[in-house]
C-alpha positions in Angstrom: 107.8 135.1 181.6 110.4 136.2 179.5 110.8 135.2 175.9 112.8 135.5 172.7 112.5 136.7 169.5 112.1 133.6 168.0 110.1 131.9 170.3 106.7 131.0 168.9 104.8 132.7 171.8 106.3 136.0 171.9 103.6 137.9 169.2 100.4 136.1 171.5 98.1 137.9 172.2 97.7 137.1 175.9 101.9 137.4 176.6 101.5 141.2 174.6 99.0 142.4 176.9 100.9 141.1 179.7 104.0 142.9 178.8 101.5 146.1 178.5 100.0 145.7 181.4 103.4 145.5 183.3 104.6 148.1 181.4 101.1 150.3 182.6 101.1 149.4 185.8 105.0 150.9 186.0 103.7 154.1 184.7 101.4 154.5 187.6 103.8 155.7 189.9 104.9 158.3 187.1 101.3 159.1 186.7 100.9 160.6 189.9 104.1 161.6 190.5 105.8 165.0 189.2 104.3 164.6 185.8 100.8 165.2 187.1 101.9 168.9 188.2 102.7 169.4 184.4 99.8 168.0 183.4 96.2 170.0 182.4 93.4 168.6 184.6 91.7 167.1 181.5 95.4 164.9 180.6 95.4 164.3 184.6 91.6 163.1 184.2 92.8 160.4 181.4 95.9 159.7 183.2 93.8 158.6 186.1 91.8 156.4 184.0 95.2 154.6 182.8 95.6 154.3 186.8 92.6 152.6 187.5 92.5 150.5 184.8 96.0 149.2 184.8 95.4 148.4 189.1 92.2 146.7 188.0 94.5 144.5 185.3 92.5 145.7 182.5 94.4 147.8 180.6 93.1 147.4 177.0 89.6 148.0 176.0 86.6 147.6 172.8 89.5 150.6 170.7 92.4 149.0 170.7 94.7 151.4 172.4 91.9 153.0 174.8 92.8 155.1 177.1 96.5 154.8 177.0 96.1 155.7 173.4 94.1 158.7 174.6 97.2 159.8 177.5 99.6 159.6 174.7 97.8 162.0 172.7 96.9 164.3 174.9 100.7 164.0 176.2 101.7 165.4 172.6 99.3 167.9 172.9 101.1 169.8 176.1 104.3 168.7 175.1 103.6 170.4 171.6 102.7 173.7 173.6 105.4 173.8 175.1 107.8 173.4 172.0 109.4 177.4 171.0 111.5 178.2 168.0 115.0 178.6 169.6 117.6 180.2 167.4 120.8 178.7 166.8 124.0 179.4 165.1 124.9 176.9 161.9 128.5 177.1 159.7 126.4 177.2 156.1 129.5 177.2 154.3 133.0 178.8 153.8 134.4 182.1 152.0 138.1 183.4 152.0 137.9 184.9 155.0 136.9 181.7 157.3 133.3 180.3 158.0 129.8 181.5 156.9 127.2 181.5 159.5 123.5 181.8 159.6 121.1 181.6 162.6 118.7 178.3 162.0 115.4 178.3 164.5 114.6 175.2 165.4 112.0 174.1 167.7 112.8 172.4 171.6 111.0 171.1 173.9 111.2 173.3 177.4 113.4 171.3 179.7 110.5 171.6 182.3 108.7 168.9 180.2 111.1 166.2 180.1 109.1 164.1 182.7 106.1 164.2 180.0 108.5 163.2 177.1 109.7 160.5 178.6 106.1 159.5 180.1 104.8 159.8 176.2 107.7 157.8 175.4 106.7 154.9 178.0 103.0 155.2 177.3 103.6 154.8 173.9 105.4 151.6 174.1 102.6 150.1 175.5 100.0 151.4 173.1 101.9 149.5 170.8 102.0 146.3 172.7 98.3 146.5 172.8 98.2 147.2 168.9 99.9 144.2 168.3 98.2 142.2 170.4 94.9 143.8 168.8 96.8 142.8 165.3 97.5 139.2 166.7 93.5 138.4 167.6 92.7 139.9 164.2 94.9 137.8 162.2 93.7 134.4 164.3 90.4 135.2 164.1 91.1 135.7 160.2 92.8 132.0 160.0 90.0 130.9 161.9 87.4 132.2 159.5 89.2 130.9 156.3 89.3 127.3 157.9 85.6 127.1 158.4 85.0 128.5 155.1 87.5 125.8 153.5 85.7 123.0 155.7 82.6 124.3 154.1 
């Protein structure tokens, strides 16, 4: 079900975690895919969990961003190890007799890893989903709290 932006249901709880779950359940395919070549066999141990859960349609659980959360960091982890100071040539400024250079390192990812960027990427989307959703219960359950204690 799609909705807008200013639709009234769009920050429910239940239509977040649908959107996360869809969103999960197109990562599996990734999961197993060429990514999970990249991937150490503890980040391929998580990633399997994601799997599973997101076939079982439960993708959030008691922490808020649960496994997913858990891929994502992981995820940063390799990518992070992978990341080398490249050097690379920058115009600093200008003299009389034409440009002033200076060699800048900065860092890049290896090429090799772009399937896990953009796997990060995707899993952190839905990590967010689920936080709001996490942030939506919290705030009704708030409201719901204050009622009863102003009925009181």
């Amino acid at each position: 079900m799609d909705l807008c932006e200013t639709c009234a249901g769009h920050d429910r709880p239940e239509v977040l975690l649908s959107q996360a779950l869809a969103q999960a359940r197109a990562l599996a395919p990734l999961l197993r895919g060429a990514a999970a070549a990249l991937m150490d066999e503890r980040t391929r141990s998580v990633a399997r969990t994601v799997v599973a859960m997101a076939e079982n349609r439960r993708i959030a659980d008691d922490r808020c961003g649960g496994p997913v959360q858990g891929l994502v960091e992981r995820l940063d982890r390799v990518i992070a190890a992978s990341t080398r100071p490249v050097p690379h040539l920058c115009v600093v400024g200008a003299e009389d007799d034409g440009p002033v250079y200076e060699t800048v390192l900065r860092d890049e990812i290896d090429p090799a890893m772009a399937p896990l960027v953009a796997l990060r990427d995707q899993a952190r989307a839905v990590v967010e989903l689920i936080e709001r959703a996490c942030d939506a219960v919290a705030a009704d359950e708030a409201i719901f709290k204050m009622r009863d204690a102003m009925r009181r």
